[in-house]
C-alpha positions in Angstrom: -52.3 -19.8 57.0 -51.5 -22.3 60.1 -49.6 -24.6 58.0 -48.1 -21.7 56.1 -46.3 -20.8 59.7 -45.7 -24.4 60.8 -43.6 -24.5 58.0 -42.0 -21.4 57.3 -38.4 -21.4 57.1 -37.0 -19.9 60.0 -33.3 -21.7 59.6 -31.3 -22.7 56.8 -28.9 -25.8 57.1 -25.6 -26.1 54.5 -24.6 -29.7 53.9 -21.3 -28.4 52.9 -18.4 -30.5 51.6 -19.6 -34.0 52.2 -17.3 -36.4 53.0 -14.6 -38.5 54.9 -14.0 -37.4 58.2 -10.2 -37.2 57.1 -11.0 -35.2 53.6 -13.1 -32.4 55.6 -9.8 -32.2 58.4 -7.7 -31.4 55.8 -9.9 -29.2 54.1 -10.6 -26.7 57.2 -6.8 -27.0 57.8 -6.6 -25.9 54.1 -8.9 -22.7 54.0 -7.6 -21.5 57.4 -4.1 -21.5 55.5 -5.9 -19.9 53.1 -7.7 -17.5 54.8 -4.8 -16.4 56.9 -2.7 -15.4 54.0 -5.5 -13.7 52.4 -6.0 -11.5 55.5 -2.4 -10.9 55.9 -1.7 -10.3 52.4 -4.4 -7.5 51.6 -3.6 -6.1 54.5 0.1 -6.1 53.7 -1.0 -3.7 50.4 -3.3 -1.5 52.7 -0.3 -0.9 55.0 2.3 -0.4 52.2 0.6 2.1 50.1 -0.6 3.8 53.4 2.6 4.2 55.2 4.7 4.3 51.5 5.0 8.0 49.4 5.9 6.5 46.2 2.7 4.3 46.7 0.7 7.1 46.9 -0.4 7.2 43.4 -4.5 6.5 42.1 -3.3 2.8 40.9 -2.9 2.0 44.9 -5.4 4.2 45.7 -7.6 2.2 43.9 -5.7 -1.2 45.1 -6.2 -0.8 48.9 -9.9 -0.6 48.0 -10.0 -3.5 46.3 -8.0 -5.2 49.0 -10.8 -3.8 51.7 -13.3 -5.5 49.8 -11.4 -8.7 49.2 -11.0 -8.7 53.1 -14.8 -8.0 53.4 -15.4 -10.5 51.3 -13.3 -13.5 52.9 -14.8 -12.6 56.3 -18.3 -12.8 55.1 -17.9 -16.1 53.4 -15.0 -18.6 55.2 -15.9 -18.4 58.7 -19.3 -20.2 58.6 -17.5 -22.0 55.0 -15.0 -23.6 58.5 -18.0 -24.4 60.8 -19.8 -26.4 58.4 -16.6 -28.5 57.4 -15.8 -28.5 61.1 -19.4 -30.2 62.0 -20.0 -31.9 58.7 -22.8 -29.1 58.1 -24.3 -26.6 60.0 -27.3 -24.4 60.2 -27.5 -20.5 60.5 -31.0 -18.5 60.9 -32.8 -17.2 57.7 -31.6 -13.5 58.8 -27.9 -14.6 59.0 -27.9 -16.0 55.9 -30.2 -12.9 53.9 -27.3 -10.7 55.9 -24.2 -12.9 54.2 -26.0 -12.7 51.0 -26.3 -9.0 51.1 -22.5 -8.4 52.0 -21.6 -10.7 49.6 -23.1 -9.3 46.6 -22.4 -6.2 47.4 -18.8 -6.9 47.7 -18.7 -8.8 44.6 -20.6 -5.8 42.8 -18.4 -3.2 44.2 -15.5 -5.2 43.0 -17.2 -5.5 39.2 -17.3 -1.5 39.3 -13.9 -0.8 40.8 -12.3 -3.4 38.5 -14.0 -1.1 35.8 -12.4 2.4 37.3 -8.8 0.9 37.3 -9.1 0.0 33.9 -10.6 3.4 33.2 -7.3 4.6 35.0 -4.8 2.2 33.0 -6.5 3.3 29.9 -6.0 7.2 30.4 -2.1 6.2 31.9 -2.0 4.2 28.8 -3.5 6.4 25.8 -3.1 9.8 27.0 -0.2 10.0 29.6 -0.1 13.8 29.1 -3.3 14.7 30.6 -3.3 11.7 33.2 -2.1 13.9 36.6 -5.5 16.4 35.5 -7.5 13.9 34.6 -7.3 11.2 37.6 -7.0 13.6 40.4 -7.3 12.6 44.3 -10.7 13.9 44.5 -11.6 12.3 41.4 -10.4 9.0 42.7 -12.4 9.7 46.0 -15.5 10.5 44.1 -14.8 7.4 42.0 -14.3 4.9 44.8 -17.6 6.4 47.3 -19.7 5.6 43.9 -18.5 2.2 43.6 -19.3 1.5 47.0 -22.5 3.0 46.6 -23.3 1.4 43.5 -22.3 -1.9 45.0 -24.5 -1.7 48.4 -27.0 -0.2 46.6 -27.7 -2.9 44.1 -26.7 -5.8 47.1 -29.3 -4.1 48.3 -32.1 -4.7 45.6 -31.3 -8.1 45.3 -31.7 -8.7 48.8 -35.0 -7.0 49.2 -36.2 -9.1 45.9 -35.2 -12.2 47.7 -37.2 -11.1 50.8 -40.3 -10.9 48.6 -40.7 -14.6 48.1 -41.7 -17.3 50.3 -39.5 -19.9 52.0 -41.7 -22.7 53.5 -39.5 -25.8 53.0 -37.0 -27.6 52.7 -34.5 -25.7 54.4 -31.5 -27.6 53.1 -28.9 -26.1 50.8 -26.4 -28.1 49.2 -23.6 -25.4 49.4 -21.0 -23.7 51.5 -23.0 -20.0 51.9 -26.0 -17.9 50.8 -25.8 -17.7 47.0 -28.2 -16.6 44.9 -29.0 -19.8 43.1 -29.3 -22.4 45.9 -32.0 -19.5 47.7 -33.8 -19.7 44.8 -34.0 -23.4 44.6 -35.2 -23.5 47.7 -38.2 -20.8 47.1 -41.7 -22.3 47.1 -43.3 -19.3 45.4 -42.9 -18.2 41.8 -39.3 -16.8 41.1 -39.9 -15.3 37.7 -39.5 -11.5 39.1 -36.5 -12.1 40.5 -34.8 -13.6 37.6 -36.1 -10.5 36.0 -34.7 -8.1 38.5 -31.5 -10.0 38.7 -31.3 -10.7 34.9 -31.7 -6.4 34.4 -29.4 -5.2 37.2 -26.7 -7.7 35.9 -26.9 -5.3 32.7 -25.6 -2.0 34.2 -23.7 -3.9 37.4 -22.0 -6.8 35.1 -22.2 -6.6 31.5 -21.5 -2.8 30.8 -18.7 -3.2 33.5 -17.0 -6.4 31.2 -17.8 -4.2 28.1 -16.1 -1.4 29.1 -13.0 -3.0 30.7 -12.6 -5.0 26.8 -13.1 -1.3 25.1 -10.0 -0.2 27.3 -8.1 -2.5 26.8 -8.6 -3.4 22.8 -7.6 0.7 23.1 -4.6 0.3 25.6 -3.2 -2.8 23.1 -3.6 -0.9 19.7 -1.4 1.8 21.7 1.4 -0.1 22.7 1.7 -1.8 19.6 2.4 1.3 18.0 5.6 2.2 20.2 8.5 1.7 18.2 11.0 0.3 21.0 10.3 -3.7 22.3 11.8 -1.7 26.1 8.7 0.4 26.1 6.0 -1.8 24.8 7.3 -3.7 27.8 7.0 -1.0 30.0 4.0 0.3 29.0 2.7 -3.2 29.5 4.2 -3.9 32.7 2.1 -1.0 34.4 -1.5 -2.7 33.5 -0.7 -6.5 33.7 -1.2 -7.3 37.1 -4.7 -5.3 36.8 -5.6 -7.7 33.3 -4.2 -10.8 35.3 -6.6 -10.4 38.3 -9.7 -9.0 35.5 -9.5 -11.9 33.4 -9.0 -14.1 36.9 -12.2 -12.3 38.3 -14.6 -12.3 35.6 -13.8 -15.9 34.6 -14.6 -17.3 37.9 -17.9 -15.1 38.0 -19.4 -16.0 34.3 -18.3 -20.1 34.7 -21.0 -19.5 37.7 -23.2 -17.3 37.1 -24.0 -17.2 33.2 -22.7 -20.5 31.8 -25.6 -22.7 32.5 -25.0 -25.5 35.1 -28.2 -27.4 35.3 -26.8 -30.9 35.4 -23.9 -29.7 37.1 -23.0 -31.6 39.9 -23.3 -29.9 43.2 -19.2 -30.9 44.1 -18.6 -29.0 40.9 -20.6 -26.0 41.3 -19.0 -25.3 45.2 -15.6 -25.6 43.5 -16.2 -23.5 40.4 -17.6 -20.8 43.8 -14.7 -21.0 45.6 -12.6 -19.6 42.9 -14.1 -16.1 43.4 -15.1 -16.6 46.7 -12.0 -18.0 48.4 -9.1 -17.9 46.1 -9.4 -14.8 44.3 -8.8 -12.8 47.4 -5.9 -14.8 48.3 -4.4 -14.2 44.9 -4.8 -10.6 44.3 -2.5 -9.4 46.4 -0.1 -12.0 45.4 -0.3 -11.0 42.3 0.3 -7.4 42.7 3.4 -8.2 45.1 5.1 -10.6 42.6 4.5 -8.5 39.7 5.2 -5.5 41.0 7.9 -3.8 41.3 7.1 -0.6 43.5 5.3 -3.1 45.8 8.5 -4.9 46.1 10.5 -1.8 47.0 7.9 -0.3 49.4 7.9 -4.2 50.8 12.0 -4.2 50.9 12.0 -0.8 52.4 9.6 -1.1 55.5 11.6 -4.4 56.0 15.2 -2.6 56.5 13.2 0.3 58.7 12.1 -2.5 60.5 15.1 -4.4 61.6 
């Protein structure tokens, strides 16, 4: 039991990105670029659809959330991501990095449900436009949204307590940028079967019914606008859910390359890039896609620009 506490993990060191003095420079340069156009762009949407009537609509509704999480997200993970390339790795206590996990896998769950409830809405704007306005209501969309958050700190939540239950007596290094699941479990020094098990179960209701149900909407949103006569209003009807399929398929790619196509023999270098897709980039491109795509978030833009000068 001595030795047990002698070497008990009490900190956790992240190599990082290893290399060149020069190569790490331009990296934190890079993700502070990054990072500051991520913040400034989901905030950007937030203020639009807040401060913008013809914004206020369910789609946006649902948009600023998933720019709150993006922003959650980015300020869990690129922070300590820009001390460890800053010192050419760092160390954080065992707490702060069971704390990063948590946030981040609750974000990243919420974002799987909500990405599910904006298809959900596209699909009854889509397929039955008629009974849309009684249908997705503002207190439906409420309800919606405090569920996804639920659902997503709820089930960060399991996860996190499942990690808690095993034992972390050494070595404390993890080849990575932040507190993912996989490196914590490499690291374990007791059995990680029930974890797998827990992890492998939630990822049913929280990931795979999610994907399922964002495919059934849309296989159903595509055999609609096929059948509209005019090439005009296929367009149209298409234009209103493309961004939301752009940042799904964006999303979900990024997620499954890391988390269900096997990557033993990966290399390391590969497996932190394949990470920052959904971790870094996908918040910074989000809102750019929304903006360039979009063209009541080009008018709301245009408009608080000439109030503003």
């Amino acid at each position: 039991m001595q030795e047990k506490n002698l070497t008990e993990v009490t900190e956790i060191f992240f190599l990082g990105f290893q290399g060149s003095q020069h190569l790490r420079f331009f990296l934190f340069g890079l993700f502070i670029v990054i990072n500051f156009f991520t913040i400034c762009g989901n905030l950007l949407i937030i203020t639009l659809v807040s401060t913008s009537k013809n914004l206020h609509t369910p789609m946006y509704f649902f948009l600023t959330q998933l720019s709150i999480s993006d922003i959650l997200l980015t300020s869990d993970i690129v922070p300590e991501m820009l001390h460890i390339l800053l010192n050419n790795g760092g160390t954080i206590t065992f707490s702060s990095c069971i704390t990063q996990f948590y946030f981040f896998s609750s974000s990243e769950l919420f974002e799987c449900f909500l990405l599910t409830v904006m298809s959900y809405d596209r699909y009854v704007a889509i397929c039955n436009p008629l009974r849309y306005t009684s249908i997705i209501t503002n207190a439906s969309c409420v309800k919606l949204v405090v569920i996804c958050w639920l659902l997503g700190f709820s089930c960060g939540f399991v996860n996190t307590v499942m990690i808690l239950t095993l034992t972390f007596c050494g070595p404390n290094t993890i080849d990575h940028f932040f507190c993912d699941l996989v490196p914590l479990l490499e690291i374990a020094c007791s059995d990680t079967f029930m974890v797998h098990l827990e992890v492998s179960l939630l990822g049913i209701p929280a990931v795979i019914m999610p994907t399922i149900i964002i495919i059934a909407s849309y296989v159903k949103i595509a055999s609609v606008i096929l059948k509209i006569p005019s090439i005009t209003g296929r367009q149209k009807a298409f234009s209103t859910c493309s961004s939301h399929l752009t940042v799904v398929s964006i999303f979900y790619c990024s997620l499954f390359t890391v988390y269900v196509v096997p990557t033993r023999g990966q290399m390391s270098t590969i497996s932190k890039i394949l990470s920052l897709l959904y971790t870094v980039l996908t918040p910074l491109i989000n809102p750019i896609i929304y903006s360039l795509r979009n063209s009541d978030i080009k008018k709301a833009l245009q408009e608080s620009f000439h109030k503003n000068i």
